[in-house]
BAKOL-801376 format. One record per residue: y, z, x of N, C-alpha, C, O in turn; residue in three letters; residue number from 1. Coordinates in steps of 0.1 Angstrom, whole numbers. Layout:
<pts>
    n.py    n.pz    n.px   ca.py   ca.pz   ca.px    c.py    c.pz    c.px    o.py    o.pz    o.px   code   pos
       Y       Z       X       Y       Z       X       Y       Z       X       Y       Z       X    ALA   NUM
...
</pts>
This chain:
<pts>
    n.py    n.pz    n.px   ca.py   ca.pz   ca.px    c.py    c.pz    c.px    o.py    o.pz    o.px   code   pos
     -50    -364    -127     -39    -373    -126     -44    -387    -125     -37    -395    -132    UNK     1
     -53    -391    -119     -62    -400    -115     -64    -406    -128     -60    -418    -130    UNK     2
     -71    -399    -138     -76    -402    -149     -61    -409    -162     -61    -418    -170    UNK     3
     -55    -402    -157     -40    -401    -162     -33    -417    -162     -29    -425    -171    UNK     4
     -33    -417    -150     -31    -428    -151     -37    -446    -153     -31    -457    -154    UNK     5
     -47    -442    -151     -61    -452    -154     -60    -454    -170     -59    -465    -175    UNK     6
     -60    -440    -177     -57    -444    -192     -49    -448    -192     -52    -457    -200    UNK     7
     -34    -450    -188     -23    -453    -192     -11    -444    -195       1    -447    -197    UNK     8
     -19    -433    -196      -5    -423    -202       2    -420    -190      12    -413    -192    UNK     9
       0    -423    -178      14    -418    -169      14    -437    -162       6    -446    -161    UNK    10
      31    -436    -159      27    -450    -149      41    -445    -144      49    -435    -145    UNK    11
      40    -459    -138      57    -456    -130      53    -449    -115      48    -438    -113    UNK    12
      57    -457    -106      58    -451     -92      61    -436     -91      54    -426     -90    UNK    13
      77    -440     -94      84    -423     -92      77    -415    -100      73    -404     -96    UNK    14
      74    -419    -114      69    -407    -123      58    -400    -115      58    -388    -114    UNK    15
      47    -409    -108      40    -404    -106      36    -397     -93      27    -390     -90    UNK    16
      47    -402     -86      48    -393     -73      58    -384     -76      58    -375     -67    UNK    17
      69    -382     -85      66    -362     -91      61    -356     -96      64    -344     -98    UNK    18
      47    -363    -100      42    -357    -107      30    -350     -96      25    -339     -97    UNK    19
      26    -359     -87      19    -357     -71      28    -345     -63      21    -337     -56    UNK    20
      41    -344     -64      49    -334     -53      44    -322     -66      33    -318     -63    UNK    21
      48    -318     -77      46    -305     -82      32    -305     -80      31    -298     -90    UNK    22
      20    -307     -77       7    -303     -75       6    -298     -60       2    -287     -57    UNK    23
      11    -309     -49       9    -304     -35      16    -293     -34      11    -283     -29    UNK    24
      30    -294     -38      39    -281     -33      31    -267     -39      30    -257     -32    UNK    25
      27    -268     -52      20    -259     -59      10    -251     -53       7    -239     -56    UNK    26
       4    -262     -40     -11    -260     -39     -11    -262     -20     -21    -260     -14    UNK    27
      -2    -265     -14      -1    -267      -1      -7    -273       6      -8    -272      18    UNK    28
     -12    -281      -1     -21    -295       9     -21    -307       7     -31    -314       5    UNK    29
     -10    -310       8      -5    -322      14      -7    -330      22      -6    -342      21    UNK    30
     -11    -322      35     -19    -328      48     -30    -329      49     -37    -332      59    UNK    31
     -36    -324      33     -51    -330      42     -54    -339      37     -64    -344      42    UNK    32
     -46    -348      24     -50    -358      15     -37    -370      22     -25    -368      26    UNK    33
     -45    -381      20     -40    -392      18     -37    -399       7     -47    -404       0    UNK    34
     -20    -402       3     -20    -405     -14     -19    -424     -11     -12    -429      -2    UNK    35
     -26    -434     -21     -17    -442     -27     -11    -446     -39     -19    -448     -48    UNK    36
      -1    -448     -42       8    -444     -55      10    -459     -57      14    -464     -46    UNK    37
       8    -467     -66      16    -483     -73      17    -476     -87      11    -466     -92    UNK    38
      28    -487     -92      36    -484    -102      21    -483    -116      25    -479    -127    UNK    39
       8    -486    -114      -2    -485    -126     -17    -480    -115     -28    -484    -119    UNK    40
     -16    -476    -106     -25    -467    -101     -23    -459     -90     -15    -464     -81    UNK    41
     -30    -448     -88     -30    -438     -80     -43    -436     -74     -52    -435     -82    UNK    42
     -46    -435     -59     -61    -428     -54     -54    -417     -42     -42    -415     -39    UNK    43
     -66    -414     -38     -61    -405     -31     -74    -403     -18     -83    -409     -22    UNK    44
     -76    -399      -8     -85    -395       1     -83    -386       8     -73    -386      14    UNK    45
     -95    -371      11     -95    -359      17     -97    -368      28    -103    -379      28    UNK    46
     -88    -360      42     -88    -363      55     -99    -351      61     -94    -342      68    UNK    47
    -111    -351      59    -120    -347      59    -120    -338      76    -123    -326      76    UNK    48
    -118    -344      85    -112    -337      98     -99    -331     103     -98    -330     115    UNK    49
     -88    -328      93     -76    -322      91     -87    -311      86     -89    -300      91    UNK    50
     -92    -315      76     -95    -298      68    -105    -294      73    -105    -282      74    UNK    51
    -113    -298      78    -124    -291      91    -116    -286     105    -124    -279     111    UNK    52
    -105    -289     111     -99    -287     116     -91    -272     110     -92    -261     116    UNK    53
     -84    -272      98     -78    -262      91     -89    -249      92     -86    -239      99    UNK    54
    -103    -249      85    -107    -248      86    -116    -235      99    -118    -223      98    UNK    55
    -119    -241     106    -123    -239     119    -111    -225     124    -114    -218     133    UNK    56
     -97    -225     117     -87    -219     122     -88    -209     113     -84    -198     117    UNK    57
     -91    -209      99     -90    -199      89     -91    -184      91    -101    -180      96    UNK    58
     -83    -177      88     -87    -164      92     -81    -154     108     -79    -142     111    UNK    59
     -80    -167     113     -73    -161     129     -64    -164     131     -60    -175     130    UNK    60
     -56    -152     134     -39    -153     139     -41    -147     154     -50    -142     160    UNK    61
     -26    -150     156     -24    -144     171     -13    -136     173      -2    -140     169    UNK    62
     -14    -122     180      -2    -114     181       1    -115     193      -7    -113     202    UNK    63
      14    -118     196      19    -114     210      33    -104     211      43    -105     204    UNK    64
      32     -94     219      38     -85     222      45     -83     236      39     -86     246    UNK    65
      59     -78     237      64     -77     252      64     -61     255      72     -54     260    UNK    66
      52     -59     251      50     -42     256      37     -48     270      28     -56     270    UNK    67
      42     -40     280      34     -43     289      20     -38     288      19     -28     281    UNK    68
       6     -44     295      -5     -44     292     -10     -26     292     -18     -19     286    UNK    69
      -2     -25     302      -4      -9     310      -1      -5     298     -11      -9     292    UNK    70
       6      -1     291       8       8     280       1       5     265      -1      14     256    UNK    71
      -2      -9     263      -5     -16     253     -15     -22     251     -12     -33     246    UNK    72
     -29     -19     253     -37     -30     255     -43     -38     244     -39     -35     232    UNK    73
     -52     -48     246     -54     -60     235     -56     -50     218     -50     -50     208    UNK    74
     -64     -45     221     -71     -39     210     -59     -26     201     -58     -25     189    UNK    75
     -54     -22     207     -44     -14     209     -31     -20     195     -28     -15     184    UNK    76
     -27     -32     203     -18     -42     203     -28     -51     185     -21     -60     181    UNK    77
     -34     -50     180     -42     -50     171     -42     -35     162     -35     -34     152    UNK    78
     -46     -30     165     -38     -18     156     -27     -15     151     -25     -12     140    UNK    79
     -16     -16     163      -7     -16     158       0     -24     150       9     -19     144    UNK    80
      -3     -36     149       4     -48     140      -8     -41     126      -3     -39     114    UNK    81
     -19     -37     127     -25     -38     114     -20     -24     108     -25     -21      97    UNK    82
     -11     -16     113      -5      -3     113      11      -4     106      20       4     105    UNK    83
       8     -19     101      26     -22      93      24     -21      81      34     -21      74    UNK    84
       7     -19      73       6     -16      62      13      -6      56      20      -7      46    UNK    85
      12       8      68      17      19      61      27      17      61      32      22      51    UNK    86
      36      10      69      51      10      70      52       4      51      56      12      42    UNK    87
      48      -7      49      47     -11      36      48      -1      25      55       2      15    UNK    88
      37       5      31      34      19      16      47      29      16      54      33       7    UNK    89
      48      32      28      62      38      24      67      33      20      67      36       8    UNK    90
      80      19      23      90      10      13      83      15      -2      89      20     -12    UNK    91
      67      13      -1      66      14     -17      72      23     -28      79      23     -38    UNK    92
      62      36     -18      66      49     -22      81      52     -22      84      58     -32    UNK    93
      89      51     -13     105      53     -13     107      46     -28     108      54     -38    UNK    94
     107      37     -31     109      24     -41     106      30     -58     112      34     -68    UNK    95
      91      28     -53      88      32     -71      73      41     -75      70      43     -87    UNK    96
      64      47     -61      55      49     -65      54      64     -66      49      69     -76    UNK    97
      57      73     -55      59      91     -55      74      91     -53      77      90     -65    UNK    98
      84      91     -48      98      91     -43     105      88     -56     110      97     -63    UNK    99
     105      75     -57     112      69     -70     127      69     -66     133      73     -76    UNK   100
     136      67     -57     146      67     -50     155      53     -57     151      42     -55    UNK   101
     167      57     -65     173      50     -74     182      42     -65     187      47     -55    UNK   102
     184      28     -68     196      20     -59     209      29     -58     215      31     -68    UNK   103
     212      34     -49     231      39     -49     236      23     -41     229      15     -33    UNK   104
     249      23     -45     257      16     -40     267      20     -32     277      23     -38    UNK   105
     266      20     -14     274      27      -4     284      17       0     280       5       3    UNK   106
     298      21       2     308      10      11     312      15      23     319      10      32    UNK   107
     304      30      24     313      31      36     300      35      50     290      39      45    UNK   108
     300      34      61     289      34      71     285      49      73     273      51      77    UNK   109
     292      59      72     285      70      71     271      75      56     260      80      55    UNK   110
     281      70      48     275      75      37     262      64      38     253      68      32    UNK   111
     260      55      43     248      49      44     236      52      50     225      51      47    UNK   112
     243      58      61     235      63      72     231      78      68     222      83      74    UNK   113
     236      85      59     233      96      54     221      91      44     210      95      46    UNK   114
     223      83      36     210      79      21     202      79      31     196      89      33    UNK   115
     199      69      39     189      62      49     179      77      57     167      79      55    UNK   116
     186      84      64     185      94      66     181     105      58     176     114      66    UNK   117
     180     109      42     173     114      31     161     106      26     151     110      20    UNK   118
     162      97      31     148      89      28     141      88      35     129      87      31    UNK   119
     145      89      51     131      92      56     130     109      58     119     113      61    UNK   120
     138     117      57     134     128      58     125     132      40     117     141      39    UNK   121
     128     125      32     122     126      19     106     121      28     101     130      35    UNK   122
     100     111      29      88     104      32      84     110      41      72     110      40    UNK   123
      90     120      56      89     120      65      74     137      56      61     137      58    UNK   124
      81     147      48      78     157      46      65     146      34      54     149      36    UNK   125
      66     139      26      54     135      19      44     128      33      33     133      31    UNK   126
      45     124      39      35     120      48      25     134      55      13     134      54    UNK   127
      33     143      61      27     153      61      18     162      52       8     169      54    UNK   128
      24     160      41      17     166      29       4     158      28      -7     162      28    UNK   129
       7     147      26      -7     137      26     -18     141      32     -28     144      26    UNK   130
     -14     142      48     -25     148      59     -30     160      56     -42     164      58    UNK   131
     -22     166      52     -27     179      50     -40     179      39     -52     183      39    UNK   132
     -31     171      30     -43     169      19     -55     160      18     -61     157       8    UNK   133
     -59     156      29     -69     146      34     -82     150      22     -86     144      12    UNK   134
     -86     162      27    -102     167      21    -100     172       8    -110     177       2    UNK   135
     -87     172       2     -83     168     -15     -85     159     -25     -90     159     -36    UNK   136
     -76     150     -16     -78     130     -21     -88     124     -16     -98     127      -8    UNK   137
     -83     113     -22     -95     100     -19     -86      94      -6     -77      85      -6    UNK   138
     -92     104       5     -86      99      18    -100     100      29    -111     104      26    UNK   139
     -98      94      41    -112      90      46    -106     106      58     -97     104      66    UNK   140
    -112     115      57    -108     122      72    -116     119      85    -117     128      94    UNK   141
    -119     110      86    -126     111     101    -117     100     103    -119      88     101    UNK   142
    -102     106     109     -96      99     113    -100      93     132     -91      86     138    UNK   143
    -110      97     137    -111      96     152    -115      79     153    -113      70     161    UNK   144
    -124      80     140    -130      63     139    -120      52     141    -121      42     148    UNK   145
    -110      54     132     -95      43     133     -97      39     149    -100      28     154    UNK   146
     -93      50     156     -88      49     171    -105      39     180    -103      32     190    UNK   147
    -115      40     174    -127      40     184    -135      26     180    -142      20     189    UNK   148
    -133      22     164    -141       8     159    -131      -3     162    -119      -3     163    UNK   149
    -142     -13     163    -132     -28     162    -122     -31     155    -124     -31     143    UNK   150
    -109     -35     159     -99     -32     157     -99     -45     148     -92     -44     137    UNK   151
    -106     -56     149    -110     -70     148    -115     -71     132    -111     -77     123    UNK   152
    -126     -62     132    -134     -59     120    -127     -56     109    -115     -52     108    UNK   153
    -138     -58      95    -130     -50      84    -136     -34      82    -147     -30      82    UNK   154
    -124     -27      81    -121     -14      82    -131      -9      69    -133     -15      58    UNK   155
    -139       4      73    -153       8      64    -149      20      66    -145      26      76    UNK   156
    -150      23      53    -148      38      53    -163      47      55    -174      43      54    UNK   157
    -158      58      58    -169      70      65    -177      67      50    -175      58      41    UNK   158
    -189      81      50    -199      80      44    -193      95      31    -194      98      19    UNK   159
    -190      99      40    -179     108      33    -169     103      20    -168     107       9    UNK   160
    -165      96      26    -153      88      17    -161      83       7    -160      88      -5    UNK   161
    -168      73      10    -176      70       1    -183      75     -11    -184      68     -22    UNK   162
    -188      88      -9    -189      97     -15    -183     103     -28    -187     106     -39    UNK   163
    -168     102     -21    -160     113     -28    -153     101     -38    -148     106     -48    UNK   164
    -152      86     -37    -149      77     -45    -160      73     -53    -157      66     -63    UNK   165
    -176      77     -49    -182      71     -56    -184      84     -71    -184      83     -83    UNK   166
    -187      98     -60    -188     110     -68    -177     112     -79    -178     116     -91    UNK   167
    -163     110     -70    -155     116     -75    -151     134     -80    -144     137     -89    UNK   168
    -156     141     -72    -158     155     -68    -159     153     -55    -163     145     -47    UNK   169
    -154     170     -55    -158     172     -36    -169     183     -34    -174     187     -45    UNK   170
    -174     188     -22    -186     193     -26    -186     205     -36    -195     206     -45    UNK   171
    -172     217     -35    -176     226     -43    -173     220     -58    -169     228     -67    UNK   172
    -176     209     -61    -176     205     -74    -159     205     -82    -156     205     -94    UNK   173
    -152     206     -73    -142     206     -81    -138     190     -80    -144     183     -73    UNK   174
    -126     185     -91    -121     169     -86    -115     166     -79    -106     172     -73    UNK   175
    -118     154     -77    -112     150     -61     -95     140     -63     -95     128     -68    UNK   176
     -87     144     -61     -72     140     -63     -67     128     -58     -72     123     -48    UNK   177
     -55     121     -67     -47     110     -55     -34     122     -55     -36     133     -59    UNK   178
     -25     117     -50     -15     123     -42      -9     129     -57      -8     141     -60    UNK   179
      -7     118     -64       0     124     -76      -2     131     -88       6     137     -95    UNK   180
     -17     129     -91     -25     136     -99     -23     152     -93     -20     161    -100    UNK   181
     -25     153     -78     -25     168     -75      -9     176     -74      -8     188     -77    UNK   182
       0     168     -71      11     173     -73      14     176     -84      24     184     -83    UNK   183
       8     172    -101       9     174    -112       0     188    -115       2     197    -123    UNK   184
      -7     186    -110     -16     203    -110      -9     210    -105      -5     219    -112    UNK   185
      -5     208     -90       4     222     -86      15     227     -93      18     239     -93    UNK   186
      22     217    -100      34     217    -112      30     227    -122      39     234    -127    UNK   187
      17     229    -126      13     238    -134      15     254    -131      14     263    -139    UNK   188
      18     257    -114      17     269    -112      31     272    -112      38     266    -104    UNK   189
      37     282    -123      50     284    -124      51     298    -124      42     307    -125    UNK   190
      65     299    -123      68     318    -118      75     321    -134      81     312    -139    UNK   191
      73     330    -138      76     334    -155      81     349    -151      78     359    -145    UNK   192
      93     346    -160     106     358    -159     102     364    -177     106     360    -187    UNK   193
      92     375    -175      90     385    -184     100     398    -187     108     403    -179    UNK   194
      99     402    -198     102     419    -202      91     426    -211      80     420    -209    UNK   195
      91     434    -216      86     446    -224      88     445    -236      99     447    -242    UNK   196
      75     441    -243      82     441    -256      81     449    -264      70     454    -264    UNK   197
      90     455    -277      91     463    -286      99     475    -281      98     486    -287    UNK   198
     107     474    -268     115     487    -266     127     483    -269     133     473    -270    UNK   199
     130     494    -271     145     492    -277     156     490    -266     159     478    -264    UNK   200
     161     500    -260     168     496    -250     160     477    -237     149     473    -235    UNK   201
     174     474    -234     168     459    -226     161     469    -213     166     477    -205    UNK   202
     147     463    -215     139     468    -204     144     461    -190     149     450    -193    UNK   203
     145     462    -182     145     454    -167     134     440    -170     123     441    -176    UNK   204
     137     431    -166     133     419    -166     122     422    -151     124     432    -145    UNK   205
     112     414    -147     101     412    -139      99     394    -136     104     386    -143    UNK   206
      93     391    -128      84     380    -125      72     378    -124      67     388    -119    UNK   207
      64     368    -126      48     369    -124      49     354    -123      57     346    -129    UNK   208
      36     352    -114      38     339    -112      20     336    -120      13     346    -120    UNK   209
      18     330    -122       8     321    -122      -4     319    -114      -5     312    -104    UNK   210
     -15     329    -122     -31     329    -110     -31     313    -105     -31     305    -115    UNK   211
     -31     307     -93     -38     296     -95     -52     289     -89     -58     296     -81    UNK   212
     -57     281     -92     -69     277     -93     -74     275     -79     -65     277     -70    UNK   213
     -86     272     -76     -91     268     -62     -88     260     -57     -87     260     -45    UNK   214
     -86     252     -62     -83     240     -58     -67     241     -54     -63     236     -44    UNK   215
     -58     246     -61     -43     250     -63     -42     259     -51     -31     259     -46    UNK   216
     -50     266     -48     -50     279     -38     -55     271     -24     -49     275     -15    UNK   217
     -62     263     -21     -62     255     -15     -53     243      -6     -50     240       5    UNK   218
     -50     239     -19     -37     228     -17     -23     240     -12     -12     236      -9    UNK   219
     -26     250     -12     -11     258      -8     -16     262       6      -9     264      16    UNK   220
     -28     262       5     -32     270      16     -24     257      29     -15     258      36    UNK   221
     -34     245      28     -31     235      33     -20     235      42     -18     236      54    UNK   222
     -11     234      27       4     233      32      11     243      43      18     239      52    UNK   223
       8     256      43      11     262      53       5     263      65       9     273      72    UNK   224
      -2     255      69      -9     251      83      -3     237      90      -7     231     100    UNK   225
       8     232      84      17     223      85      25     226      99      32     236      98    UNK   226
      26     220     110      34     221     125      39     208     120      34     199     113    UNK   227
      46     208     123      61     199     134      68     200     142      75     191     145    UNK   228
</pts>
């Protein structure tokens, strides 16, 4: 902009102090520069101790909570705020990512409280599924670590995990799933309503379901070790 106007192609006060707001607003630093603007030049100066000041703060926030200490403590109280992610991934998943839950439009307060109520009981039964499926997906299972490392730190997954994202198999060599890739496998196991063929009279109809795989046999198994 500088240059801009030194050549000549911009002038004018106002021009050029809107042309100065769409860059700071753009870019949110406003406070650390000092502008001056005349109608045929512009300079400008970093406030060199605003932004070493900024600076110095980068990165650290502060939570405060009215749960008392006894129940809540510092570290604690840090998990839990870093524990609004999942809240996030649900909205996701409700939204558009496994759920796929279409806008309805309610007027009346029951029927709202009913959708609302389908949706977390929808999420409530995929969250469990998830758990279950831990040593399926690309999920970290040593969940004891969450509760035990710096709450402060950036979050490292086990050696395990690592593993199974770098391998992409699990040990007995089968592949290692996200949530919806495996739900698409189990989709493959279907029950088939057979007869007899070549008899004349209608034979009695039968069902058979579908051998399914280790992995498939697994993931069912899973599921029925499920408490609530």
């Amino acid at each position: 902009m500088r240059a801009s106007v030194t050549a000549g192609r911009l002038s004018g006060k106002a021009k050029i102090g809107v042309r100065i707001g769409r860059v700071v607003n753009k870019y949110k630093v406003a406070k650390h520069f000092e502008l001056t603007v005349e109608d045929r030049s512009f300079g400008f100066k970093i406030l060199k101790e605003k932004v070493a000041a900024e600076a110095a703060l980068d990165g650290i926030y502060v939570i405060r909570t009215n749960v008392p200490k006894k129940q809540l403590g510092t570290a604690d109280a840090v998990r839990s705020y870093k524990g609004l992610c999942e809240v996030e991934r649900a909205f996701r998943s409700l939204k558009t990512v496994d759920l796929k839950i279409r806008p309805i439009h309610h007027r009346l307060e029951d029927r709202v409280r009913a959708q609302i109520f389908l949706c977390m009981l929808a999420y409530y039964v995929e969250w469990h599924m998830r758990e279950a499926w831990r040593e399926l997906l690309f999920a970290d299972e040593d969940l004891q670590a969450k509760t035990d490392r710096d709450p402060v730190a950036p979050a490292q997954h086990s050696q395990e995990a690592l593993e199974k994202i770098v391998e992409r198999t699990l040990k007995d060599g089968s592949p290692v799933h996200s949530f919806r890739t495996l739900l698409q496998d189990l989709a493959t196991v279907v029950c088939n309503t057979c007869t007899t063929r070549g008899t004349k009279a209608a034979s009695p109809a039968f069902q058979m379901v579908t051998t399914p795989t280790d992995t498939q046999h697994r993931a069912l198994q899973l599921l029925q070790q499920i408490t609530v």
